[in-house]
C-alpha positions in Angstrom: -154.0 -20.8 -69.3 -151.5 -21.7 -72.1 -147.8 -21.6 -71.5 -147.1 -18.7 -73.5 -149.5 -17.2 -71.8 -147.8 -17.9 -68.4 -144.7 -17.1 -69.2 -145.9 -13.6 -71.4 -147.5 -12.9 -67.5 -144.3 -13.0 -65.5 -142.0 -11.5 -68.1 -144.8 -8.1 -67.6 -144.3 -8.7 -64.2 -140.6 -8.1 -64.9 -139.7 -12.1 -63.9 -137.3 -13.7 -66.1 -137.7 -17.2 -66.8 -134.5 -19.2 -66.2 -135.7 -22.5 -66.8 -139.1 -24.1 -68.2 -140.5 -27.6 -67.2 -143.8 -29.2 -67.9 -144.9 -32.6 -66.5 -145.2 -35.1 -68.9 -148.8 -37.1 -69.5 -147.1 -39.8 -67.6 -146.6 -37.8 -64.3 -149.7 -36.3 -64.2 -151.4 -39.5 -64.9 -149.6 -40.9 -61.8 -150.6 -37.4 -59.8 -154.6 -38.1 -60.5 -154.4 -41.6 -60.1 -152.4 -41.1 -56.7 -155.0 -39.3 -55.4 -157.8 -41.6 -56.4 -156.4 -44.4 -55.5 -156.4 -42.9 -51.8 -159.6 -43.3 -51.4 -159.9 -46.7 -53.2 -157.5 -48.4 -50.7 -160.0 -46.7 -48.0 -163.1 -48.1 -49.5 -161.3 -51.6 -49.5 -160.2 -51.3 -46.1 -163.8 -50.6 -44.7 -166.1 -50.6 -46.8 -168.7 -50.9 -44.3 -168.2 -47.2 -43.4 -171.1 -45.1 -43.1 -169.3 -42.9 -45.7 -168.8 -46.0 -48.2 -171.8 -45.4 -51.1 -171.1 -41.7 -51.1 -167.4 -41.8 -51.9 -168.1 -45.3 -54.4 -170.2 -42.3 -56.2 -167.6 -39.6 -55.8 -164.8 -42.1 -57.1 -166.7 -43.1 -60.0 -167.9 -40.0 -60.9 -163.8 -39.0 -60.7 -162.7 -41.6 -62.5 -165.3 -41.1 -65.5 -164.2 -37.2 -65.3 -160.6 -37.9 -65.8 -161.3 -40.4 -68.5 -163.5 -38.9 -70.3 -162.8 -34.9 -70.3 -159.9 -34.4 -67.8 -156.8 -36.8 -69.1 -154.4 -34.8 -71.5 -156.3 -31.8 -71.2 -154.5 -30.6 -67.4 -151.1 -29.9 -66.9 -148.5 -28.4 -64.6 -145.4 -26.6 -65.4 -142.8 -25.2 -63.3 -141.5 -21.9 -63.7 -137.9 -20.6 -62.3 -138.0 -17.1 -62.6 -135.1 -14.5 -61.5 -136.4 -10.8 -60.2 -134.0 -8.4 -61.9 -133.1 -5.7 -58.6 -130.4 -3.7 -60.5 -127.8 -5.9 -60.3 -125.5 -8.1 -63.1 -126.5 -11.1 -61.5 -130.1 -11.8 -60.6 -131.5 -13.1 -57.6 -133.8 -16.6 -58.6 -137.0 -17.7 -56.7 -138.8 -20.9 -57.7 -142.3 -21.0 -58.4 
């Protein structure tokens, strides 16, 4: 889903966005390779698991996804919204 999108979707749902942010390629290059590099430093650790060869093929299969199709396509914005309940000042939650 697109921004607009998003943001078209909560101001139906009568949620007013207060403030917009969207990770940068940077972060979310940092959040995938986090999480892959998990399960590298357990592969190097013991890699005489019985679990070893099936996660070598999940993490290279991973790794081709993200550079391949995945990187700069995904994203991840935060949204805070206030709920208008009648009053001059609204009430915020964080989403």
């Amino acid at each position: 889903m697109d921004l607009d999108t998003l943001v078209r979707q909560a101001t139906e749902a009568r949620l007013r966005p207060v403030a917009i942010e969207c990770a940068t390629d940077d972060e979310w290059d940092e959040f995938e390779c986090g999480l892959l590099a998990e399960r590298g430093h357990w592969l190097l650790s013991d890699p005489d698991q019985a679990e070893a060869s099936d996660v070598t093929s999940e993490q290279d299969q991973a790794w081709m996804a993200w550079l391949r199709g995945r990187r700069g396509v995904l994203g991840s914005t935060y949204l805070t919204l206030a709920v208008h309940d009648g009053t001059e000042t609204p009430s915020v939650r964080t989403r």
